[in-house]
N, CA, C and O atoms as a CHARMM CRD file, in Angstrom:
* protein
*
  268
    1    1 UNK  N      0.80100  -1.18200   0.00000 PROA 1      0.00000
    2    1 UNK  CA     0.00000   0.00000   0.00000 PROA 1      0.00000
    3    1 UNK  C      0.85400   1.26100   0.00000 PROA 1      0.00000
    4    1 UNK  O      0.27200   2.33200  -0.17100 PROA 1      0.00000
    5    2 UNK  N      2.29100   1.24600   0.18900 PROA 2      0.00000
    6    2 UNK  CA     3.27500   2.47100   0.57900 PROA 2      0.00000
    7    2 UNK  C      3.93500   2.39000  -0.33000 PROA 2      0.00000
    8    2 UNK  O      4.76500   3.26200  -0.58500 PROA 2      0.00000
    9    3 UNK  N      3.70800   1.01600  -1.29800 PROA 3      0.00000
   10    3 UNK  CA     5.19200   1.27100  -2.11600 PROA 3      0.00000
   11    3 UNK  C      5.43100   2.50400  -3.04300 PROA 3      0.00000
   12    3 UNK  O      6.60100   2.81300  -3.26500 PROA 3      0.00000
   13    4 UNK  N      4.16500   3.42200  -3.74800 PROA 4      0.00000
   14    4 UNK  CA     4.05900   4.67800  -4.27800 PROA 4      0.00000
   15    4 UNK  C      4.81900   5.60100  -3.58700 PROA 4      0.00000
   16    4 UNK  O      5.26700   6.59700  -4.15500 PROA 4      0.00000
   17    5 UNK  N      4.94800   5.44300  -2.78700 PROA 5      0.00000
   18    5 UNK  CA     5.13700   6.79400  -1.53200 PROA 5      0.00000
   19    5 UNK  C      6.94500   6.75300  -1.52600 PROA 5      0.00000
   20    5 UNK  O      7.64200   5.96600  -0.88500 PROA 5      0.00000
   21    6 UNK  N      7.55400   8.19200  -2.72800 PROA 6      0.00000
   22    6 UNK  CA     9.01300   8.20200  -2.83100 PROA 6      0.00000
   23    6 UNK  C      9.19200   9.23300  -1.42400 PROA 6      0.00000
   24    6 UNK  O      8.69000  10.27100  -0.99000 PROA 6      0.00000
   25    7 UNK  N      9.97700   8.48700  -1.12600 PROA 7      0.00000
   26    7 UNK  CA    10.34100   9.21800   0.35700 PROA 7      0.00000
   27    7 UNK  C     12.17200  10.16700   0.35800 PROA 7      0.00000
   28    7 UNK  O     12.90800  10.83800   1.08100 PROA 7      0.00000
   29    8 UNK  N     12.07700   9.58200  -0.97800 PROA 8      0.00000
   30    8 UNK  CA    13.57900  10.35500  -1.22700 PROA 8      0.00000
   31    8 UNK  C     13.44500  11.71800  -1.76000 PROA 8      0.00000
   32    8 UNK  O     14.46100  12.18900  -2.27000 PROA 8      0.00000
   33    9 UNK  N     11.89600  12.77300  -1.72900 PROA 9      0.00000
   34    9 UNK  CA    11.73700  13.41800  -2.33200 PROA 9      0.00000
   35    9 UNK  C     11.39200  14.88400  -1.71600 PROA 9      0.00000
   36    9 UNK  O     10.55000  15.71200  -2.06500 PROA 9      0.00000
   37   10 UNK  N     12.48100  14.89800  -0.53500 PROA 10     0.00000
   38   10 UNK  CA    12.40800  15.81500   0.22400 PROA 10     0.00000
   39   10 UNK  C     11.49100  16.01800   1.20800 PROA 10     0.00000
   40   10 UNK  O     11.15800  17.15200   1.55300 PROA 10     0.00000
   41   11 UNK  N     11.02900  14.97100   1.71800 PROA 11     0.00000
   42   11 UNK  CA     9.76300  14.62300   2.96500 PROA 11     0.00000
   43   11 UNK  C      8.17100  14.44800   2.51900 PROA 11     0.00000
   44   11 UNK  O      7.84200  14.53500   1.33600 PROA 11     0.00000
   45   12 UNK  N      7.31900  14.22100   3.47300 PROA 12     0.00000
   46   12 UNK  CA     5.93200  14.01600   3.36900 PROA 12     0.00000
   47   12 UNK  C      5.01700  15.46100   3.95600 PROA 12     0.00000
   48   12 UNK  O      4.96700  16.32000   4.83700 PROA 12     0.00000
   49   13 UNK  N      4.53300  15.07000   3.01000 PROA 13     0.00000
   50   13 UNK  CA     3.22700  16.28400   3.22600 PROA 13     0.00000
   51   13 UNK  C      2.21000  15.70800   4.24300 PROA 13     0.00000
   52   13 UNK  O      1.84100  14.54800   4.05600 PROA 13     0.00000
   53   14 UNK  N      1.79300  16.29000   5.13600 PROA 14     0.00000
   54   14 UNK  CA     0.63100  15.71200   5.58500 PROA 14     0.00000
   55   14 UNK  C     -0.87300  16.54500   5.93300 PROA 14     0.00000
   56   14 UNK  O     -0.79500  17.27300   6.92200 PROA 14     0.00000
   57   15 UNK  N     -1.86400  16.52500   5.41900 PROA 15     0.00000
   58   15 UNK  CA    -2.38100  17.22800   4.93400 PROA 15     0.00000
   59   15 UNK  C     -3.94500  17.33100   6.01500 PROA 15     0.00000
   60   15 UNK  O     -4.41800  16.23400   6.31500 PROA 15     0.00000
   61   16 UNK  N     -4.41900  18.14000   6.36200 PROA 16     0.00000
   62   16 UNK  CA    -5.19600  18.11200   7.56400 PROA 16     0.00000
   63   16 UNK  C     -6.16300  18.95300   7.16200 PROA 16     0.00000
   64   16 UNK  O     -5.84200  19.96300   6.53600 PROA 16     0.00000
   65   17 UNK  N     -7.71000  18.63900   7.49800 PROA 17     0.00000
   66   17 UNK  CA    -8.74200  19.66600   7.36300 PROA 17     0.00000
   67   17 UNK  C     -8.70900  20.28000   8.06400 PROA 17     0.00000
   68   17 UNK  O     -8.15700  19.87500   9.08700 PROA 17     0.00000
   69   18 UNK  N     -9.33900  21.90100   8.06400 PROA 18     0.00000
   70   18 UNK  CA    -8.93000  22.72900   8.45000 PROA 18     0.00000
   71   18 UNK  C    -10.28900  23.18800   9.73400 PROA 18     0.00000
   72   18 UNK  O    -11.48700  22.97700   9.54700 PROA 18     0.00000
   73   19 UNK  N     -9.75200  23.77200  10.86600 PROA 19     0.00000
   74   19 UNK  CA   -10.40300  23.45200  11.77100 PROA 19     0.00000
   75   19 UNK  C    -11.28400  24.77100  11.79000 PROA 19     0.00000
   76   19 UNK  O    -12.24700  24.68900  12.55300 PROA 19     0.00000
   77   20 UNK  N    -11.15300  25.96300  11.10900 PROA 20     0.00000
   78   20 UNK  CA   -12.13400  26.99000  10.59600 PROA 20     0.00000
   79   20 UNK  C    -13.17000  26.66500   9.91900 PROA 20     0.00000
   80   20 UNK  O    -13.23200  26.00200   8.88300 PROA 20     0.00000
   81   21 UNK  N    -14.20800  27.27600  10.69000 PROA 21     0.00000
   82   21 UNK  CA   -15.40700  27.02000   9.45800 PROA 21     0.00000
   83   21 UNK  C    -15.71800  27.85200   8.23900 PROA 21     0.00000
   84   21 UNK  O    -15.32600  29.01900   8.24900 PROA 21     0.00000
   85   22 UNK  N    -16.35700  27.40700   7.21700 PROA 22     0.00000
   86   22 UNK  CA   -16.52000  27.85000   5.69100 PROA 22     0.00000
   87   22 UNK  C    -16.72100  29.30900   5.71800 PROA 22     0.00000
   88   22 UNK  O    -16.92500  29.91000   6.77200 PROA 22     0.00000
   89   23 UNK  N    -16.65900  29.94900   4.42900 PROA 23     0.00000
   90   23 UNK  CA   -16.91000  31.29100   4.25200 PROA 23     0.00000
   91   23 UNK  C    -17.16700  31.59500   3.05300 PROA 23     0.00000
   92   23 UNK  O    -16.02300  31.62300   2.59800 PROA 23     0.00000
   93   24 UNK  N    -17.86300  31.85300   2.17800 PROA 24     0.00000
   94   24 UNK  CA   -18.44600  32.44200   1.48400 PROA 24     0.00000
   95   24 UNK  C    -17.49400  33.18100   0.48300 PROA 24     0.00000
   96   24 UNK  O    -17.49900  34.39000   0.71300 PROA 24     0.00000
   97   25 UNK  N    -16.99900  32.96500  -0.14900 PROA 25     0.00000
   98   25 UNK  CA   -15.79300  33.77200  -1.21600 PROA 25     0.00000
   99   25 UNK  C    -16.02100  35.51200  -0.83600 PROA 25     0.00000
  100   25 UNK  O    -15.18600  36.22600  -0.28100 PROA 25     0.00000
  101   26 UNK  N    -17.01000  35.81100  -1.18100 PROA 26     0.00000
  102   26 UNK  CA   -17.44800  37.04600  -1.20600 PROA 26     0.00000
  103   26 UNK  C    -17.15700  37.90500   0.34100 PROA 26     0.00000
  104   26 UNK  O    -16.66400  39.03300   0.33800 PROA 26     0.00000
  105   27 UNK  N    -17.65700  36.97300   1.99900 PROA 27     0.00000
  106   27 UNK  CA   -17.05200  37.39100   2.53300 PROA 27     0.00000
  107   27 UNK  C    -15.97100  37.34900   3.42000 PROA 27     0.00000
  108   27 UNK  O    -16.14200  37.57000   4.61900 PROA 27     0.00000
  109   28 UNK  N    -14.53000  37.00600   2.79700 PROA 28     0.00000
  110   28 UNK  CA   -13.25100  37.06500   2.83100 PROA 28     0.00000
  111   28 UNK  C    -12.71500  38.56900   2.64200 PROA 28     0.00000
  112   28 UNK  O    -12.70500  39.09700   1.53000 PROA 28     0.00000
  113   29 UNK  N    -12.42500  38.99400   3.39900 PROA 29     0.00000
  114   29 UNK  CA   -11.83300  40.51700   3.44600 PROA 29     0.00000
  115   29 UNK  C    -10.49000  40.81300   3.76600 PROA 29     0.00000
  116   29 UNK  O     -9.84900  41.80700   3.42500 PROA 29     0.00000
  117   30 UNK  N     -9.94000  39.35600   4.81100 PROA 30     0.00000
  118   30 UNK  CA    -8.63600  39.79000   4.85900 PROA 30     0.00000
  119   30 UNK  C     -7.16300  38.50500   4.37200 PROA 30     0.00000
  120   30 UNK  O     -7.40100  37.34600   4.03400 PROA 30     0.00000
  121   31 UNK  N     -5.83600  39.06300   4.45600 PROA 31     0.00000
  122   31 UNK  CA    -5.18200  37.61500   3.71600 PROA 31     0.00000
  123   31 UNK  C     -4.13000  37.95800   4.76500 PROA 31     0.00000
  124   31 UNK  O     -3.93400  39.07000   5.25400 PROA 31     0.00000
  125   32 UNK  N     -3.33400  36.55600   5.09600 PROA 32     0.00000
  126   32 UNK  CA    -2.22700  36.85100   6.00300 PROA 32     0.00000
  127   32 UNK  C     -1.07000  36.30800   5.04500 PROA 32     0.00000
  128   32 UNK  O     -1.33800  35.11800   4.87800 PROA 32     0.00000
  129   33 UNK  N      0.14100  36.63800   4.30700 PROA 33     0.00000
  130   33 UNK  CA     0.91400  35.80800   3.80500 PROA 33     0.00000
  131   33 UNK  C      2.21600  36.09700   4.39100 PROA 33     0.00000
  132   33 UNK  O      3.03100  37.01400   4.28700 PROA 33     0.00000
  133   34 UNK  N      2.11400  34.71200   5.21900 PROA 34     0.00000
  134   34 UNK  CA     4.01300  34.37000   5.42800 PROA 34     0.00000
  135   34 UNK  C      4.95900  34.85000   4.94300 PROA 34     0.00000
  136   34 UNK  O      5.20500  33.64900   4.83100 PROA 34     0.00000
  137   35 UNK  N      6.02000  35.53700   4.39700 PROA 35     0.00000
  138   35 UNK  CA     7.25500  35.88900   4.09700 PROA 35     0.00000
  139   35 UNK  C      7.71800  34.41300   4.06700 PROA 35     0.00000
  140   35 UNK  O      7.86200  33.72000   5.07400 PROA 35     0.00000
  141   36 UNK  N      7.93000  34.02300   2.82000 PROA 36     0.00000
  142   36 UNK  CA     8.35500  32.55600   2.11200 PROA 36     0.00000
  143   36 UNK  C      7.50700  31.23200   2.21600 PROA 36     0.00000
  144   36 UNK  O      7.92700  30.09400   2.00500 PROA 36     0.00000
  145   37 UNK  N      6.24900  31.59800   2.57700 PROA 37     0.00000
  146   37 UNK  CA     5.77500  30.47400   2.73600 PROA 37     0.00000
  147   37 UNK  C      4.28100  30.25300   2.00200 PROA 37     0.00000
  148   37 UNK  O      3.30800  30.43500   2.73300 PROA 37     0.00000
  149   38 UNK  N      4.04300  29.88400   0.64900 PROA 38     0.00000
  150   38 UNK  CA     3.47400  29.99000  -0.05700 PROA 38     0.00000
  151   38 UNK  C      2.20400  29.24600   0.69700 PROA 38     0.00000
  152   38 UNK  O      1.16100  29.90000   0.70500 PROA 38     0.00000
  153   39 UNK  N      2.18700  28.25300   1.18100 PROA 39     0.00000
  154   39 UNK  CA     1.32700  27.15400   1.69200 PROA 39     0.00000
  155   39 UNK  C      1.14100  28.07100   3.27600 PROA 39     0.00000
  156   39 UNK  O     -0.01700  28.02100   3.69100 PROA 39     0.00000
  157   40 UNK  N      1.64700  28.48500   3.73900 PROA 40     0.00000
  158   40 UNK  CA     1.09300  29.15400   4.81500 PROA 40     0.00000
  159   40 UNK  C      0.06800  30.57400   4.45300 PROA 40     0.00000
  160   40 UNK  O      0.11000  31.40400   5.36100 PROA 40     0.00000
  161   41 UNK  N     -0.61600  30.86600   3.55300 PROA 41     0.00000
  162   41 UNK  CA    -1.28000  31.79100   3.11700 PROA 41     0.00000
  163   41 UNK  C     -2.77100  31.61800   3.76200 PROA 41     0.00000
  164   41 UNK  O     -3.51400  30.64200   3.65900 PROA 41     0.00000
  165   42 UNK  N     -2.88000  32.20900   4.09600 PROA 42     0.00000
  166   42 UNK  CA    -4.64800  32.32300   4.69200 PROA 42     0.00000
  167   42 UNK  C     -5.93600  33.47100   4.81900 PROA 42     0.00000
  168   42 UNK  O     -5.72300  34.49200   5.47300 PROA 42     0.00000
  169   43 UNK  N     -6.95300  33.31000   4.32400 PROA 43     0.00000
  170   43 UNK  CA    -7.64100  34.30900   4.29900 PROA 43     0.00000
  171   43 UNK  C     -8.66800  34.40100   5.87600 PROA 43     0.00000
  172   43 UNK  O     -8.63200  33.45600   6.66400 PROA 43     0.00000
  173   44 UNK  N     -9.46800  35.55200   6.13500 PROA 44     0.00000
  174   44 UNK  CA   -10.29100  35.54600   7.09000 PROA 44     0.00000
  175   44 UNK  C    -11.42100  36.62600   6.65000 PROA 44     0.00000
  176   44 UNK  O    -11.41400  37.24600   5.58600 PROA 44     0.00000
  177   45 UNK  N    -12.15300  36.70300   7.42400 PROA 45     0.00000
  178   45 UNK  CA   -13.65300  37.16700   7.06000 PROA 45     0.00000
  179   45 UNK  C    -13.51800  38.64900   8.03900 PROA 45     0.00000
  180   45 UNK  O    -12.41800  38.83500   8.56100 PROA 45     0.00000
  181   46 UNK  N    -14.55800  39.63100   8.26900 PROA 46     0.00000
  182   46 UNK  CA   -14.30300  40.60300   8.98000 PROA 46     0.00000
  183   46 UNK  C    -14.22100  40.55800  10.85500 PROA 46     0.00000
  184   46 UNK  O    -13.54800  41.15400  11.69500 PROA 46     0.00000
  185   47 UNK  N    -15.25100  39.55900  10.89100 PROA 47     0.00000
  186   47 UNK  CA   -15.38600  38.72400  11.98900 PROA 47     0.00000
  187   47 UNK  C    -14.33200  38.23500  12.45600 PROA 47     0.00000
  188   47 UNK  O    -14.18400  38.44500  13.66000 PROA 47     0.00000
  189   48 UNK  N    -13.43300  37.58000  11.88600 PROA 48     0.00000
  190   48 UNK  CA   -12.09600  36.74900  11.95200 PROA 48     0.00000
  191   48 UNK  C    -10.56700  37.46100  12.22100 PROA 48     0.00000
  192   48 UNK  O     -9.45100  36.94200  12.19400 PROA 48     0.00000
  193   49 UNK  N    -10.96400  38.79800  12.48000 PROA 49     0.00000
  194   49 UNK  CA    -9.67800  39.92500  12.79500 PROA 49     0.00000
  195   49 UNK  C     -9.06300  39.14200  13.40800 PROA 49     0.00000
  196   49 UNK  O     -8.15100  38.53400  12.84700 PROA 49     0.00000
  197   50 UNK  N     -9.34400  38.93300  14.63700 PROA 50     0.00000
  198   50 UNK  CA    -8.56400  39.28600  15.76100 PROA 50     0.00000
  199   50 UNK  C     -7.54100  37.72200  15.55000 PROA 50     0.00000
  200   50 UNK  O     -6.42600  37.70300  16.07100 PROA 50     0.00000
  201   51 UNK  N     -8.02400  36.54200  14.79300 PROA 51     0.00000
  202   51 UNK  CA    -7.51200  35.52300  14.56600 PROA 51     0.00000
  203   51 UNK  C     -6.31000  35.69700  13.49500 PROA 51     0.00000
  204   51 UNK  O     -5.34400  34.93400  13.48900 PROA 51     0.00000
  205   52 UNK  N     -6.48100  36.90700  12.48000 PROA 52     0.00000
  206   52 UNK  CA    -5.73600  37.24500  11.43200 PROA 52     0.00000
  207   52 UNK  C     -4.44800  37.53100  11.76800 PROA 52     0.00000
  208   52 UNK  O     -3.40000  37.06400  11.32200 PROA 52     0.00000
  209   53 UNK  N     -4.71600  38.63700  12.89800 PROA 53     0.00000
  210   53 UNK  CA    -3.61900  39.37800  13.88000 PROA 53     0.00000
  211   53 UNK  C     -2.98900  38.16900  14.72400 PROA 53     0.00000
  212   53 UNK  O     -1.76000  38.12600  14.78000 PROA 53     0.00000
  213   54 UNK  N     -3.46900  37.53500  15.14900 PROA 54     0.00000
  214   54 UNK  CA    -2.67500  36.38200  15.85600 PROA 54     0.00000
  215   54 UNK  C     -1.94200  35.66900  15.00500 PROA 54     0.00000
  216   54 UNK  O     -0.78400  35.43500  15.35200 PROA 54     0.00000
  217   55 UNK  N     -2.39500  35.17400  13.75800 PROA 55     0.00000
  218   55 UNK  CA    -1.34900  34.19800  12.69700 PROA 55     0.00000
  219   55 UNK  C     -0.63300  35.48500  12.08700 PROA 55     0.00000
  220   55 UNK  O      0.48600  35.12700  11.72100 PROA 55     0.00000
  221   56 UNK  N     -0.82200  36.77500  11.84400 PROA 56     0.00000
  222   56 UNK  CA     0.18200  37.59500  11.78900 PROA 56     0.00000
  223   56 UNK  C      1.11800  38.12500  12.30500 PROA 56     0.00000
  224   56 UNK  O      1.86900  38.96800  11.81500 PROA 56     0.00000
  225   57 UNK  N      1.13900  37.53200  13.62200 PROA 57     0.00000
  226   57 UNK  CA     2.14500  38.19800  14.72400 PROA 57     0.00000
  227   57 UNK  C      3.08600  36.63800  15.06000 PROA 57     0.00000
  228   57 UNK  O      4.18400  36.64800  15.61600 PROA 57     0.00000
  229   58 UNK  N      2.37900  35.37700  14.58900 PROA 58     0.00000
  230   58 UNK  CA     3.16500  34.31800  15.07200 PROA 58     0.00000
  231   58 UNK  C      3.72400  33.86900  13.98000 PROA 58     0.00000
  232   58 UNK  O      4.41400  32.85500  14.07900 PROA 58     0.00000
  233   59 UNK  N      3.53900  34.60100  12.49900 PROA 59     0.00000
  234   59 UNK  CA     4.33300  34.26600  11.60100 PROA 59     0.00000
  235   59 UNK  C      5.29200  35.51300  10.98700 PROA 59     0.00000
  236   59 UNK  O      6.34100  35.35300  10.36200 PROA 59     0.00000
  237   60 UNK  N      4.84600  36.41200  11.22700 PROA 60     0.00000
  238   60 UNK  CA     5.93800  37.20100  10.94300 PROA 60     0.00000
  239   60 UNK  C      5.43000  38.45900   9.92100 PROA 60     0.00000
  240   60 UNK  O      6.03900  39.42800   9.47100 PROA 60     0.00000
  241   61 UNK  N      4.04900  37.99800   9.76800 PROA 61     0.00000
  242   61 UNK  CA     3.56900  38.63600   8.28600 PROA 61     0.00000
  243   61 UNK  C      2.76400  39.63300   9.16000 PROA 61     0.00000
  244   61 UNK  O      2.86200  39.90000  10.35800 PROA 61     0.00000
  245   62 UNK  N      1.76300  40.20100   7.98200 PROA 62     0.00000
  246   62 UNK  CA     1.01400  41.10000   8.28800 PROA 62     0.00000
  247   62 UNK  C     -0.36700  40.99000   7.52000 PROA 62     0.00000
  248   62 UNK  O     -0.54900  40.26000   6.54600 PROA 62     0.00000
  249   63 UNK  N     -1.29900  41.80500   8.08500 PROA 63     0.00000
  250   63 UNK  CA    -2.68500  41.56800   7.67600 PROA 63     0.00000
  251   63 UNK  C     -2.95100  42.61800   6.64400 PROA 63     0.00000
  252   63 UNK  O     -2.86300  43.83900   6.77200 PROA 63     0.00000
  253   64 UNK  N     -3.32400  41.85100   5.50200 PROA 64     0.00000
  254   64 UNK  CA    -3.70000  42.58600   4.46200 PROA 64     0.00000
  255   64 UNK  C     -5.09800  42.84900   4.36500 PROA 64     0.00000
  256   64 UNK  O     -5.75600  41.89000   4.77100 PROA 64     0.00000
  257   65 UNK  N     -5.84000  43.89500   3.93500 PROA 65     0.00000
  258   65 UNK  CA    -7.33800  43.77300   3.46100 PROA 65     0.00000
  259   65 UNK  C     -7.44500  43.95000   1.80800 PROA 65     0.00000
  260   65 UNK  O     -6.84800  44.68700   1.02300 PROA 65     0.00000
  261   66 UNK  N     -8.56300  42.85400   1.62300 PROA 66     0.00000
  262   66 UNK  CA    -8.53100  42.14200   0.48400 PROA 66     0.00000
  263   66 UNK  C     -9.18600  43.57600  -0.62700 PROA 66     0.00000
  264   66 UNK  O     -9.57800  44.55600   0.00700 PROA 66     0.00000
  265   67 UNK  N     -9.24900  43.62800  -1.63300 PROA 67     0.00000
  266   67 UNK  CA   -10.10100  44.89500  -2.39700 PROA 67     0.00000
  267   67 UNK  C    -11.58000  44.06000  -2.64800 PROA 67     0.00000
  268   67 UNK  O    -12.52400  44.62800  -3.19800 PROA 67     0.00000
């Protein structure tokens, strides 16, 4: 069942649902992006500040608002 799985290929991904609930495309207002970390990118809703500011202060980035 593992034999697919090349492990010589610079490690494993492991991939987890996400423990935020859904949002509506439309209301997404803000984005947090990591400084080098493409996969650490995340959006939040207006409601969702104060969570934005927290993954912005523990990653290094800053809170953008979306247009």
């Amino acid at each position: 069942m593992t034999e697919n799985i090349d492990g010589g290929s610079g490690g494993y991904t492991n991939r987890v649902a996400p423990t935020r609930g859904r949002a509506a495309l439309a209301d997404l207002t803000l984005i947090v992006r990591p400084p080098g970390q493409a996969a650490g990118v995340r959006v939040y809703t207006r409601d969702q500040a104060h969570e934005a500011e927290a993954y912005a202060a523990e990653t290094g980035a800053a809170v953008e608002q979306l247009p």
